[in-house]
N, C-alpha and C positions, 0 to 999 in steps of 0.2 A: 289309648292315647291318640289314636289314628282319628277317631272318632271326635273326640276333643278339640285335635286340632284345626278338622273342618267347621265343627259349628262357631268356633273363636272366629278362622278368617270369615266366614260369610257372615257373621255378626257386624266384625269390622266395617265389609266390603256396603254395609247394606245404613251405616253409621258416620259417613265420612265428617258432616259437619259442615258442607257445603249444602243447599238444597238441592241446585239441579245433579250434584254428584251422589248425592244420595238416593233420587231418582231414579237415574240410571243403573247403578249398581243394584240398587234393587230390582228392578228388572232384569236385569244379567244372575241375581241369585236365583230369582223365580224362577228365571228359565232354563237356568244348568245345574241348581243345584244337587236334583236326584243323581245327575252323569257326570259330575265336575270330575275326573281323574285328579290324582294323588301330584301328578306333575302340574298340571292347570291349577291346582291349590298350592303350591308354591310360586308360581306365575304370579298370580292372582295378587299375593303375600308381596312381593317384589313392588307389582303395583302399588299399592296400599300405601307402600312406603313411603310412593312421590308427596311432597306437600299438595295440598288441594288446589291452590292458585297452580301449580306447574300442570296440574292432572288436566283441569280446566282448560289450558293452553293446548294442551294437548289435544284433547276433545276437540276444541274448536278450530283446530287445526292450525293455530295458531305460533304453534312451536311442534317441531320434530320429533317423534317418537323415537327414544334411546335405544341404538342398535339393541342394547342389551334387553330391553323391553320390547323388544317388537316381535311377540309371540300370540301362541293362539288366543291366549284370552284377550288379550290388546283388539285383536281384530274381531274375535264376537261381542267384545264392546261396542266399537264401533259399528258392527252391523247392527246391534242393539238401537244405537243412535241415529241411523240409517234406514232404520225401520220403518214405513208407516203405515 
């Protein structure tokens, strides 16, 4: 099940339905998903959840990252985004 429920969220994560979010997240699956931890994959899950306009805001720093959200994967996103 363990198994299952990794390749579900990085299917999600890699699907949002925005373009540039879908962009990004795909590069953040590329690049963690052989080492994603079991906790970063509920992380991850949590994100997912936001609507794509708030994620967006989010990204562009446009709106606040929710205490509750403000974990590792939130920040190797953004270093994702950060990248060049």
């Amino acid at each position: 099940m363990k198994k299952l429920f990794k390749k579900k969220i990085l299917h999600r994560a890699k699907y949002r339905g925005v373009k540039e979010l879908d962009i990004i997240f795909e590069k953040f699956v590329d690049k963690y998903q052989d080492t994603i931890s079991d906790d970063e994959l509920i992380q991850l899950e949590e994100i997912l959840d936001i609507p794509d306009n708030e994620m967006l805001e989010i990204i562009l720093q446009k709106k606040e990252i929710p205490a509750n959200l403000n974990n590792d994967v939130i920040k190797k996103i953004f270093s994702i985004c950060n990248a060049k």
